[in-house]
Structures are given as C-alpha cells and as structure tokens.
N, C-alpha and C positions, 0 to 999 in steps of 0.2 A: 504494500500500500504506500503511495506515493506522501510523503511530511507536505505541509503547507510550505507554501514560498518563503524564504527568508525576510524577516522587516513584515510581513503583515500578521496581523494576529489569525489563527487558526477559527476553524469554526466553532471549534469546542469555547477556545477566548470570547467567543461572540455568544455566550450564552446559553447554547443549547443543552439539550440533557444527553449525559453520556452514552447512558442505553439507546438514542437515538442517534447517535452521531455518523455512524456507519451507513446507518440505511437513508442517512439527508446526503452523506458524500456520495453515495451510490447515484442517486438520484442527482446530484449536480453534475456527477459526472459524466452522465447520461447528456445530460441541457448540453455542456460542452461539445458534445461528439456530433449534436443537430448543430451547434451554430459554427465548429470549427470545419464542419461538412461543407458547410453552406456559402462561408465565406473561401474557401478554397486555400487552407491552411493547411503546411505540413504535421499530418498530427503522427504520431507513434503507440503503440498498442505494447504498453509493460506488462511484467507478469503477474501475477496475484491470483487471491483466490477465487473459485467461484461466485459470485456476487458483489466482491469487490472489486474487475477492474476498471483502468480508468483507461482514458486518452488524453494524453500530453501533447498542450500546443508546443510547439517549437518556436515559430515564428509569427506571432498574430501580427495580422498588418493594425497598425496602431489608427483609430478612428474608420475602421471598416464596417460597415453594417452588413448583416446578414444578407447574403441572395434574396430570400424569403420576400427582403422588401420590396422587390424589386417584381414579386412576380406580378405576373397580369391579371388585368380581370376575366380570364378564362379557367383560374385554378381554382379548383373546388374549395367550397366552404370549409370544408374540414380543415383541409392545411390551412386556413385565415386562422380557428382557431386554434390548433397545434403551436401558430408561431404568436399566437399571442400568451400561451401558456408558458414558451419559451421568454418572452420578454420579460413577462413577470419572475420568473426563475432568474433573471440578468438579473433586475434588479436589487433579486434579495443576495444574491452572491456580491453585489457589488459593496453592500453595505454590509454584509459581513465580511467582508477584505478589509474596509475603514474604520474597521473596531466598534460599529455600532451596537450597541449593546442589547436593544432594543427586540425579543424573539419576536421572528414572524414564524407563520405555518408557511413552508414552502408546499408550492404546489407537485401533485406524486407526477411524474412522467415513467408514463407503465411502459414495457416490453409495447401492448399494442398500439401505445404512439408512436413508437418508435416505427412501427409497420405500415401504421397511416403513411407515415414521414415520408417513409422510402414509398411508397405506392405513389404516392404524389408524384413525390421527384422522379419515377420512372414516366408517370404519365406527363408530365413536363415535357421529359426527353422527345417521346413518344408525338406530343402537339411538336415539339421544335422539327423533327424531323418532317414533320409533315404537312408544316409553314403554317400552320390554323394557325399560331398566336400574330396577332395583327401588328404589322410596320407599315408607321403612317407612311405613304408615298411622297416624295417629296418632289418638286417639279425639275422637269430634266437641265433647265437652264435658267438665267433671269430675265432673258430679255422674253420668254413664252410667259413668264409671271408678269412681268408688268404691261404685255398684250395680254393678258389677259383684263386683268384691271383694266386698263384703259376701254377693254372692249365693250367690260361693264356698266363705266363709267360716263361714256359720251353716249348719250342716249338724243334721241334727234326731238325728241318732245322739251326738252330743256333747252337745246338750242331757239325753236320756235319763242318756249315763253320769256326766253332773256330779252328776243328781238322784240315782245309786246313790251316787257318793263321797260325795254329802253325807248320805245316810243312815246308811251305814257305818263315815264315817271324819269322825268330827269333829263335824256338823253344822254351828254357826255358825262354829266357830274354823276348818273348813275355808276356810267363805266367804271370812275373813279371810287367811288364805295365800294364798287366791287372789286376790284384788286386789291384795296386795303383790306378788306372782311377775308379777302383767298388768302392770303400771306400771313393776314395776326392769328386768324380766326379757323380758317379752312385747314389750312398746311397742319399746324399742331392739334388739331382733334385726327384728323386722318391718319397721322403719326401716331396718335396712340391709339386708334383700331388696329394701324399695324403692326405695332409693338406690342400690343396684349396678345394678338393672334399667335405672333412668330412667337412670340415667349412661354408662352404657355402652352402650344402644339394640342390648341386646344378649336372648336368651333366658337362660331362666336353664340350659336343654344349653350353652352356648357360652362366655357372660358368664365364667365361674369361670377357665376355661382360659386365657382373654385375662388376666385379673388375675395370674392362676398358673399355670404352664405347669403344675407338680406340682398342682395340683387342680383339672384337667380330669376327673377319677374323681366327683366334688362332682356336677357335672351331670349324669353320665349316669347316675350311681347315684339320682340325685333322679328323671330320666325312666322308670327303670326301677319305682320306684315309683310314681310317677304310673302309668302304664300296666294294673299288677296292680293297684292301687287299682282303676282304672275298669271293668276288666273286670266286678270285679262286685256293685260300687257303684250301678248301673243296675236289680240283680236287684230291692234293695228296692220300685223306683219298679213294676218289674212286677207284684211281688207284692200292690199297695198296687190297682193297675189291676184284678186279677183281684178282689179283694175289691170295687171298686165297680161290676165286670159283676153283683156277687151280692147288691149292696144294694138292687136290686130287687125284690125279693121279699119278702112278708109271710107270715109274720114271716122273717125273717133265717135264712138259714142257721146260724150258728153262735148262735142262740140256743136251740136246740133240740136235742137228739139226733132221728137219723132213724129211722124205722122199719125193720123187715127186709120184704124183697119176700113179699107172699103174707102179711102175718102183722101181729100188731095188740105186737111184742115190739119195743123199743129196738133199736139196733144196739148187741148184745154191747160192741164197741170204745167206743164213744160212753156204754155204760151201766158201763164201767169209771175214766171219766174225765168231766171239764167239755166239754158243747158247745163251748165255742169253741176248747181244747184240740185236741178231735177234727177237728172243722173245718179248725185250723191244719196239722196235723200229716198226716191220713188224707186230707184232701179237696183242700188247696193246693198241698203239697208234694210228699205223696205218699210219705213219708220210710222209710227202710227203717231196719231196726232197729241195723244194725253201721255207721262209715265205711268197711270194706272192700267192703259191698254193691256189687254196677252196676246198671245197666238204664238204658233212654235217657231224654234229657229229660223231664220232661212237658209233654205235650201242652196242657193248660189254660192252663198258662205262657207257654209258646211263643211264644204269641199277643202277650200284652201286653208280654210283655218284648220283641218284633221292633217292635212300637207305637212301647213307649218310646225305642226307638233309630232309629227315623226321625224324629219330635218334638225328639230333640235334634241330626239329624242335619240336618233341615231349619232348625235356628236356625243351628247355627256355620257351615253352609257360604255362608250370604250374607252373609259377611265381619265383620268388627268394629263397625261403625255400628250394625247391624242388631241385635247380639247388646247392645248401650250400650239401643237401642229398648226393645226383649223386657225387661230390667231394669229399667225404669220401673213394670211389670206386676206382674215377678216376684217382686221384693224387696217392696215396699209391701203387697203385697195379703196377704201370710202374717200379717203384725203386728194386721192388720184383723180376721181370725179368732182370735187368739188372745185379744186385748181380747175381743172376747164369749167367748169360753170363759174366761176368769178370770172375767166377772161370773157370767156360768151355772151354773158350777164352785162358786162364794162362797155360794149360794142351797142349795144341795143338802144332804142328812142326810150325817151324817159330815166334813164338809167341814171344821168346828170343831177335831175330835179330827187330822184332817191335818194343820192350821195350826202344830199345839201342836207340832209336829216342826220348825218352824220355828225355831223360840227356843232349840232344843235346841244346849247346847254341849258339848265334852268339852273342857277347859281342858289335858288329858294330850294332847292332840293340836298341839298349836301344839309339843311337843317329841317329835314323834316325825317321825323323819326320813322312815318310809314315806308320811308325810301330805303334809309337802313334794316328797317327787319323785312321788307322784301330782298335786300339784297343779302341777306343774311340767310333767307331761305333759298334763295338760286345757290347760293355755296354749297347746301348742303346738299344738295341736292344732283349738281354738279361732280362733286365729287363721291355720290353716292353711297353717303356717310347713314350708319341708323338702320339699314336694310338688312345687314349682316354678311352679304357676301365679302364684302372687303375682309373682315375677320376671318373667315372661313377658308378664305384665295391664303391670305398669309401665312395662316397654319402650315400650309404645306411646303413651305419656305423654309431655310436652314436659319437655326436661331441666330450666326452669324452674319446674317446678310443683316446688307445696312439700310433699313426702314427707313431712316430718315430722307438720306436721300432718294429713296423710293417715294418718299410724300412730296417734294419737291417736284419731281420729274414727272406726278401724276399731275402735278398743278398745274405746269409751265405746258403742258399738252392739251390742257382741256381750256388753256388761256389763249393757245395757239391757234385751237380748235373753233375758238368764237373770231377771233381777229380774220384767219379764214373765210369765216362762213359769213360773218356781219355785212360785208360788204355785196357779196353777191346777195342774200336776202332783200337788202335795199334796194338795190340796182333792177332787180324782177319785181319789188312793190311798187316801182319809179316807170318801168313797163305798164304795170299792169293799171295803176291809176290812170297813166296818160292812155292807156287804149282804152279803157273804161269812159271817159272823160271824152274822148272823140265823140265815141259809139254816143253817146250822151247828147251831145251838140249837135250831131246830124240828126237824132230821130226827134230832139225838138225841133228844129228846123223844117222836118216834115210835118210835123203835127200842127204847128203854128198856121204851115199854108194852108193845108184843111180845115184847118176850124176859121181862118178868115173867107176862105171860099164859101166857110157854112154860114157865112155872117154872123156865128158866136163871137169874135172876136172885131176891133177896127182896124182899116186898116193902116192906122199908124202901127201897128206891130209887123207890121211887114219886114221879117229877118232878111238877113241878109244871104242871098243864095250860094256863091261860090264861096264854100269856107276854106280854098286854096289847100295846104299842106298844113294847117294847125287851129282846126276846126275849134278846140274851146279858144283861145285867144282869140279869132276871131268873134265866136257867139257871145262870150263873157266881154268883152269889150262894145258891143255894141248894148247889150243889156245892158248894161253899169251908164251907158250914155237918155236912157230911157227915161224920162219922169218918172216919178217915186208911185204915182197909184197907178200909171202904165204898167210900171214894173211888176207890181205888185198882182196886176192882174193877168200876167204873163202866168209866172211863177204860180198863181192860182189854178193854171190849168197843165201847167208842163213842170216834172221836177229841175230841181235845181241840181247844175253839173258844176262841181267845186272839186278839182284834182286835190288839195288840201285835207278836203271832208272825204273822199273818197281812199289817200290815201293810211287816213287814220283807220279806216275800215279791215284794217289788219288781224285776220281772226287766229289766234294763236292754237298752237297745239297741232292736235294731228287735222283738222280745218285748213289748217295753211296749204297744207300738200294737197287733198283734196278739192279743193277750191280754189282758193289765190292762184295758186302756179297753173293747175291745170288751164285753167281762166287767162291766167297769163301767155301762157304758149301757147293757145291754141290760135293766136290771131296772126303767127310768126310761121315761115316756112319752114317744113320739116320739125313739125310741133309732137308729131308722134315720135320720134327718135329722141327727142329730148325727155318726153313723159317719160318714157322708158328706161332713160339711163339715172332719170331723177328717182324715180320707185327702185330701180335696183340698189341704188346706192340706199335711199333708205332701209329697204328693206335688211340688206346689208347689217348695217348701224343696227335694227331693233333685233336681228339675231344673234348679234355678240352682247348683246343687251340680255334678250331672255335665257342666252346660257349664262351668263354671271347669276341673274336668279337661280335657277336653277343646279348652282351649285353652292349658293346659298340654304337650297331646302336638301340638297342631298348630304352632303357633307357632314352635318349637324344629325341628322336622322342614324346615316351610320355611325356615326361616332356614339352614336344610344345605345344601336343595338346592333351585337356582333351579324347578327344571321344578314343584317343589311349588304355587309361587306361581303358576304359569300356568297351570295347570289346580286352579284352590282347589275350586271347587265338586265338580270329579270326586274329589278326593284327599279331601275331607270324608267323601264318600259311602263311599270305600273304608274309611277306620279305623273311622268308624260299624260298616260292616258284619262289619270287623274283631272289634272287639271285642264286637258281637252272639255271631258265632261263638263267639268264645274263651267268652263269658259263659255258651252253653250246657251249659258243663261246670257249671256251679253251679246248675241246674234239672234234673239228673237226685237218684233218689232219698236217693243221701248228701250232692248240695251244701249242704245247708245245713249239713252238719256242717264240711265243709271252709269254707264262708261265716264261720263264728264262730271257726274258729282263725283263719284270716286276719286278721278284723279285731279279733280281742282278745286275741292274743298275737303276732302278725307284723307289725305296721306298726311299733308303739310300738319299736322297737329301732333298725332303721332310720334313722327320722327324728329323733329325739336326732343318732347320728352322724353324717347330712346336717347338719344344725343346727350344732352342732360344727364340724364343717369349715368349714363356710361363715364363722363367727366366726373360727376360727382363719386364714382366707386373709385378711382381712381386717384383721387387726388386726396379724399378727406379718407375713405373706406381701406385702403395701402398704403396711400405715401403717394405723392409726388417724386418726394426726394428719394424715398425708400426704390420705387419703377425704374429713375432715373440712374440708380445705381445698381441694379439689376443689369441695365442694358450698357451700358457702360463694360463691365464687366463680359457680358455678350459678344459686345459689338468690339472690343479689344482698343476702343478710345473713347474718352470721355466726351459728353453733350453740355452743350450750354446750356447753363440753370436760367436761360431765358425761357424756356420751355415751362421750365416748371409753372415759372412766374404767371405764363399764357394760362396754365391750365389753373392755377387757380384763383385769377381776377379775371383778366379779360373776358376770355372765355364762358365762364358762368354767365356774369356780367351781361354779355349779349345773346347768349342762349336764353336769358332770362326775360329781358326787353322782347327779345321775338318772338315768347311763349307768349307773355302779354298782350303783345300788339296783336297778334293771330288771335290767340282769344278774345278781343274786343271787336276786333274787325270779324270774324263769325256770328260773334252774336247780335252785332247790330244791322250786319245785311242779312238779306232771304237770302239761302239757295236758288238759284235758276238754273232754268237749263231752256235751250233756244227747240222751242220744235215744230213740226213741220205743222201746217195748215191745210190741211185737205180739202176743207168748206170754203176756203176764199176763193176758190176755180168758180165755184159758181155765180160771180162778178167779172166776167171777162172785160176785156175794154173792147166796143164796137165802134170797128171804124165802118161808116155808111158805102155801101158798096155803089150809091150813085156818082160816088167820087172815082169809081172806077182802081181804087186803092186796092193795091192786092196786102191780104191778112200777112202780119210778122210780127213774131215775138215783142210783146213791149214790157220793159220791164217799170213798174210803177215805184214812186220815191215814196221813202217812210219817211214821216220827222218824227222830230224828239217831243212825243208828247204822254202826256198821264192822264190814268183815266181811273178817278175814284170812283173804286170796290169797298163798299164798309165802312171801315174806317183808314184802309192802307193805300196808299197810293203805289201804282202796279205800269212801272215804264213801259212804251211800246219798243222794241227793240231795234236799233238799226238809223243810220239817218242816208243809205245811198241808196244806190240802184238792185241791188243783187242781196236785199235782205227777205222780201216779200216772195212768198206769203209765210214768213218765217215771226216768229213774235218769242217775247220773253216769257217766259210762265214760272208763277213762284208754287212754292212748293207750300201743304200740300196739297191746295185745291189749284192746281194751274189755271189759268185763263188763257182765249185766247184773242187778238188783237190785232185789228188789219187796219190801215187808213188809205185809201183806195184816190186818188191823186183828184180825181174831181169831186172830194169829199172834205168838207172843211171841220168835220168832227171824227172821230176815230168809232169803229164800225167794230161791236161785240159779237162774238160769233159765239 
C-alpha cells in the first residue's frame, strides 16, 4: 500500500476513523484511475493486496481537467452522472490533502461504475469512429463568408426605401445622418453580432442564453422573426419570375391595355387606369378590393413562387461550402448590371432634371429627430442586424478571424452599394416623370379641343397645338400665362401635369420595380430587354437574400437538435416546403395587402428591441470590457476601448430614441395599405363619338383631398396621373375613395 505524499497530511491526519481508512483509500483510489484515465496521464499499477490496489500518477499535467468535460452532448446521461460523482470525490481528496479537518462522507464509487465508465468510453470511441459526434463546419474560405453576408445583406427592398427617405426626408442632409448612424452606430453593433457569433460557435437561437441565462427570449424572438420574414420575402422573387414568363411577348403585356373579347373597346379596368397598373394589380395578383376579401391562391403564382422555393431549396441543402460557391455568382454579378444601368440611365431624356434631386438639401433636417430615427432604422436594416443570420453566418467562422474588420468591409459595401444604385434610380425617376409629364400635356391638349368644339369650354382656352419637342414647357407655360378663373376652369376639367408632383410620386419598395421602371421603359426602344435584365438582376439580389434567411432558421434549429444534422439535406427540403406552404397565404387575393403591412409597419419595431437587447446583454449582462478582452485574446491584438464606449452610450442612447420615435409615430398614424378599386370602372370617361374621337386610355388626376368618416379624417390617396382607381384605406374598416376629374367633390364607393 502506497504512504501519502510527503508534506501533506494523510487521510487518516484528516480525521477519518481508522477502521474506515482502507476502504475511503480504496475508493479514492479508484476516482484517481477514472480521472488519471481520462486526462491521458502516465499512470503505473503497484503491487498490493486484493482490495487494496492503487494507480500512481507519474506525471499529472498541472491545471488539466478531465476529458469527461469535454464530452458532447451525445454521451449518455449516465456518464454526466459518473463524472459528477467523480468531481465531488476531487473535491473531498483535495481538502483532505490541505489538512482540512473537517469529515465529509465520501461518495462509494463501486466496481459497476467503474463499468458504466469504461462502457461509455468504448461507446465514445465507437461514435468517434463513426463521425456521429458533430464538428461545426467551418467555411472553406473568407472571402465565400463575407459573400455570403453581403449576399444577405443588400437586399433590393432597402435600397428602394433609402431612395423614398431620401426624397422625402432630407435629401443630402439625410445622406449625411446616414453615414454618421453606419460608422458610430451600424459598424459597432454588427461587430458584436459578429463577435458573439464567432466566439461563442454558437447560433444566434442559443449564443444569447449561454451569455444570459435572462436573455434567452433575445434568440428566439430574433428566430421568430426570421421565420415570418421568410415566409414571405420569397413572394417578391415569384412575383419578379411571373413577370419574366411574360417578357416574352411583343409588345409586353403591361404596356398596353387589352382589348375586351369579341370587340375592338379597351378593357373598361385597364381604360380606367395605367397598363402597367392594371397588369400589376388585375393580371398578377389578382387583388380584390377590401383586406377582408378571401379566395385561394393564385394560380399564375403558384407556379413561380413553388420554383422559387426549390432554387433556394436546392442551394442550402448541400450544406455550407456549397452555398460560400453559389456566392461567388451571386453577389458579383448584380453590381455588373447595375454599372450598365447607371450608364444607360445617365444617357436618357429627363435623367438631368432626376440628378438635380441629388444636391437637394433640407438643412431643417439634420435637427429633426424623425430624420435620425428613420435613418437609424435604414442602418439597421441595411446591414441586417436583429434577424439572426449574421450570428448564425459567423459561427461558422474560425474564432481567429478578424470581425472587426469584417464589420467594416460589410459597411463600406453596402455604402458603395447605394452610391451605385442612387444615381441610376434618379436618373429613371427623371425619365419617367418627364414621359409621364409629356403623355400628360398632349392628352390635355386633346381634351381641351373637344370640349371647346362641344362648346363646354371658350374659346379663349384654345391650347396651343404644336407642343414641338417639350410638350409640358410648352402646355405649363402657356397655362401659367392664362387668367387666374381661366385657369382655374381649365384645370377644373383636365388634370394638372406638374413633372415636380409627379416626380414625388415615387412608390417605394417592391412598387418601384413593378410600376415606376416598368412605366419607365416601356416608352424607350428595346424596353423589353431592359425589363429583363432589370428583374434578373433583382431577382438575383432577393435570392442571396432568402438564402441568408434561410440559414438563419436552419442553422439554429440544428444546433437544437442532433437528428437535424443527420439528415440536413431531408430537413432543408422540409422548411423549404414549409415555408412555401405558409407563403401561400400571401398569393391569395388580399396578400398583398397583408405583404405591405408586414413589411412596412411590423418588422421595424421588432428588430430595434432585438437590437436593444442584444447590446444590452452585452454590455451590462458580461462586460463590455470583460467581451473586449475575450476577443483581444482571440483575435491575437488588442481593440480600441472606443468600442466599448459605443456600446454602452451611444449606442443605447439611439437604439433608445428610435424605439421611441417608432413607437409614437405607430401609434399616432393608421395602418394603410393602397388597394385596388374594382367599382370605379363603372365611371368610365365618355368621349362623344360625334366628334369622331377614336376611345384611349385616359388616365384621370386625384388630388389631395379628405373626406370625413365619423369622427377621422381618411386621405384620398395619390395626387398624379397613374394612382386611380387606387385609394388609401385604413384599417380596420377600409374605405374606398375615387374623385373622378369632372367631379368637384370626392365620390364614396
């Protein structure tokens, strides 16, 4: 039997009773032979007797924890508790080595723990061999990680609503809040999604609750967003697919109104509104006039959006390498198209009078606080902070790589991304007003001569007939020379064409594409070839979009549950078709009203107090400083405690203000949402066919007027040519509201 070490007191010095000494040293000696096993120490087997022998460490490596700790979460419960019965065995041998006097009961460690032990540890072996215990995959290189992110990231619906903020709110002094909010504001919260991610090789469902046991709510309320994000974030890509099944065709569908069957007349609906209006609205969607309306899907839909969801179902499910590959594609080749469309765009009539909107500042906007928490939410949004895949992307990042400059590099590209794309936007709004705007001035010009031939009018309004090459200059120049109740009674029978007013008609979001451009190119030769390279390219953009979701909700889900990881490719195919399913509730005829509350009144709240939290667990919930020296250590150089200092003033500070300001701007507006009018068809406008006037689309002006309901006042929507028969309707009794151009009151339907 082996004497206690020399210098510490024995066990027996530690109080125990004699008649039990033997059989407590048998028994530690046992604990030893599990942890000197385990730790991978030379042990040696002396001799003695029956029941007494022991195993002699040689060489303990000094501060080594036992394997045990280390195992996964795939080893049986038993061994969890085997090694915690081991632990406590450490402890009590350790305070009887330091002379504590103090008897504990040591715990017995029988012969068939010892069996479990070993049974474990073969079935360890057994999973190693046979790869079941899981290694996170980590991405084959950095530049498929940060295509990746970016692919995430630039999502073509944020571009649209930056080009609305900056029309409406600001213009240049916006641009400027907004670079200061991406740099104080943007850059160091992004940086620590990525640095919680990579550090923790955790998702971002999981990561928050490891850091904070109280802000495990952080993750799953981020996945719960993610999820109703994606459902029907996909709808745009199908909507974009059905438009290029119908760019085939010459001329274009939505450049034209259709005829009625049997008959050489417009379609009534189509001769109340803009081709590509009717198109959008009657032909794509299918849109019914109320959001309480039902009826199933549609069918035209169907298709492309079940398309779109195998296309992104067949990238993410052959794992992460694959999806780093496809981003070599998918991110570069959008930027490709947009260069020619800015030079294309710079060549074109009107492009001049767009640009001037450029330089435009409102010096009252750098202090108004609605301008900063709107640009504080483009940030976030921008760099698609609060949604979770950012965290999720990083995890599979090597803890060495450097985050920070990775937050950087996502900034200066999606800053690059607008400076790009700002200008061609403008330069095709600066088109499309001025063709608007023509088309405008000529078909007053026709209507004026009719209605003096009909003797409704005198003939001092006799326009002017050759409008040369710049038909509104010339119409608005001789109006403006008219007497004041002339004028007045001009404009009482013809709307008013104001390139100005018309080019504020700027519909943001997936509208823009839809409408604006196609409206824009279709008055341009070889309108079809451009429709087409402009839908791929978005299309493009929203599919590196919906695979960032997408690995958003998978990522997290496997990291829960092992069986996810073992069958990846089946489990891809499931939430794919998951969320096909869930998506067709937004292809029936009111989805698109429910599509636009969702995403422009119901994300933005949300992801602020995702946002928010996540700073807050962060800063007060671990340390700032305590993160900051984690990563440091990481990353093998030290970070400026400038960071810190972001994370826990500024930062709050204006996450805080933005919670606010969103909060009060929600509560004090309705909900809208714009939809279609089916009943104002039956108002056509008739021109008398004794004039010999052949029938053409006319499209009638809306102004800006209110028409009390109850107690609320309920805007009419629109003040140009191309908004009727379309009206605002609040939620949740909508109305609807037409003012029909030879109508001096507004007309409830």
């Amino acid at each position: 039997m082996s004497s206690a070490p020399e210098g510490k007191p024995s066990l027996g010095e530690a109080g125990a009773a004699p008649e039990s000494l033997p059989e407590m040293k048998t028994e530690a000696q046992a604990l030893e032979f599990l942890m000197t096993k385990s730790s991978s120490t030379e042990t040696k087997l002396s001799d003695g007797l029956l029941g007494t022998q022991a195993w002699e460490d040689k060489g303990p490596v000094p501060g080594a924890l036992p394997a045990a700790a280390y195992v996964s979460e795939a080893q049986a419960t038993a061994t969890r508790a085997a090694m915690a019965q081991a632990w406590e065995t450490q402890a009590f041998v350790a305070k009887a080595r330091t002379g504590n006097p103090k008897q504990t009961a040591l715990p017995a460690v029988t012969s068939s723990m010892l069996k479990q032990t070993l049974s474990d540890e073969k079935f360890q072996m057994t999973e190693n061999k046979e790869s079941k215990i899981f290694t996170r995959p980590l991405w084959a290189g950095k530049v498929e990680y940060i295509l990746s992110q970016l692919g995430y990231s630039v999502r073509p619906s944020n571009i649209w609503h930056f080009i609305y903020i900056w029309i409406h709110y600001g213009g240049c002094s916006f641009f400027v809040i907004y670079i200061l909010l991406l740099f104080l504001v943007g850059v160091p919260l992004l940086f620590l999604e990525l640095a919680a991610g990579q550090r923790m090789r955790l998702s971002n469902m999981s990561l928050w609750k490891i850091i904070s046991p109280w802000a495990g709510g952080v993750g799953y309320t981020s996945f719960t967003v993610c999820f109703f994000t994606s459902m029907y974030f996909n709808v745009v890509n199908a909507w974009i697919l059905f438009y290029l099944s119908q760019s085939f065709q010459f001329p274009a569908p939505w450049e034209k109104c259709p005829l009625v069957r049997n008959s050489s007349d417009f379609d009534p609906d189509c001769a109340r509104t803009t081709p590509s209006m009717y198109f959008w609205y009657k032909e794509t969607l299918k849109a019914s006039d109320r959001i309480e309306d039902g009826g199933p899907p549609a069918f035209s839909l169907t298709l492309p959006f079940f398309i779109s969801w195998c296309v992104v179902g067949a990238f993410v499910s052959n794992g992460l390498k694959f999806v780093g590959k496809v981003m070599y594609v998918l991110v570069p080749l959008p930027y490709f198209f947009i260069v020619c469309f800015l030079f294309w765009s710079l060549l074109q009539d009107g492009a001049t009078y767009g640009l001037q909107h450029l330089v435009v500042a409102k010096i009252s906007s750098m202090y108004n606080i609605q301008v900063w928490s709107r640009a504080g939410c483009q940030v976030l949004f921008d760099l698609g902070l609060g949604f979770g895949p950012v965290a999720s992307l990083s995890s599979h990042m090597d803890q060495s790589n450097n985050c920070l400059t990775d937050a950087f590099v996502m900034a200066v590209v999606n800053l690059f991304t607008l400076v790009i794309t700002i200008p061609f936007i403008f330069s095709l709004l600066g088109l499309w007003a001025t063709v608007i705007t023509h088309r405008c001035s000529e078909k007053n010009v026709e209507m004026l001569i009719q209605l003096i031939a009909l003797g409704e009018l005198p003939a001092e309004v006799q326009p002017p007939k050759n409008l040369l090459d710049n038909p509104s200059s010339v119409y608005n120049a001789w109006l403006d020379d008219l007497p004041q109740h002339i004028r007045d009674l001009v404009l009482s029978r013809v709307p008013e064409c104001d390139i100005k007013k018309q080019f504020l008609k700027y519909k943001e979001g997936y509208r823009f594409i839809f409408l604006n451009f196609i409206e824009a190119t279709s008055f341009l030769p070889g309108s079809i070839f451009w429709s087409m390279l402009f839908f791929v390219t978005v299309l493009i953009l929203g599919l590196s979009t919906i695979i960032g979701f997408m690995q958003g909700l998978l990522i997290p889900l496997q990291d829960t549950f092992s069986s996810f990881r073992r069958h990846r490719k089946l489990f891809s195919v499931f939430v794919s078709m998951l969320l096909f399913l869930c998506g067709l509730f937004f292809l029936r005829p009111p989805g698109v009203y429910f599509f636009s509350l969702l995403h422009e009144h119901w994300t933005v709240l949300p992801i602020i107090i995702i946002v928010m939290f996540e700073n807050i667990t962060i800063v007060w919930a671990y340390g700032s400083r305590r993160f900051l020296e984690d990563l440091t250590i990481l990353l093998g150089h030290p970070i400026s405690p400038i960071y810190g200092w972001l994370w826990c003033s500024l930062c709050p500070v204006m996450l805080l203000v933005m919670l606010v300001v969103t909060v009060v701007r929600l509560a004090m507006k309705n909900l809208t949402y714009v939809a279609w009018d089916s009943s104002s068809v039956s108002f056509p406008l008739q021109i008398p066919e004794a004039l010999g006037a052949e029938p053409r689309p006319f499209s009638p002006l809306l102004t800006e007027e209110s028409v009390k309901r109850g107690d609320s006042t309920i805007p009419v929507v629109g003040t140009g040519l191309d908004d009727h028969p379309l009206a605002r309707c609040n939620l949740p009794h909508p109305c609807i509201l037409c003012l029909l151009p030879h109508q001096q009151d507004p007309l409830q339907v």
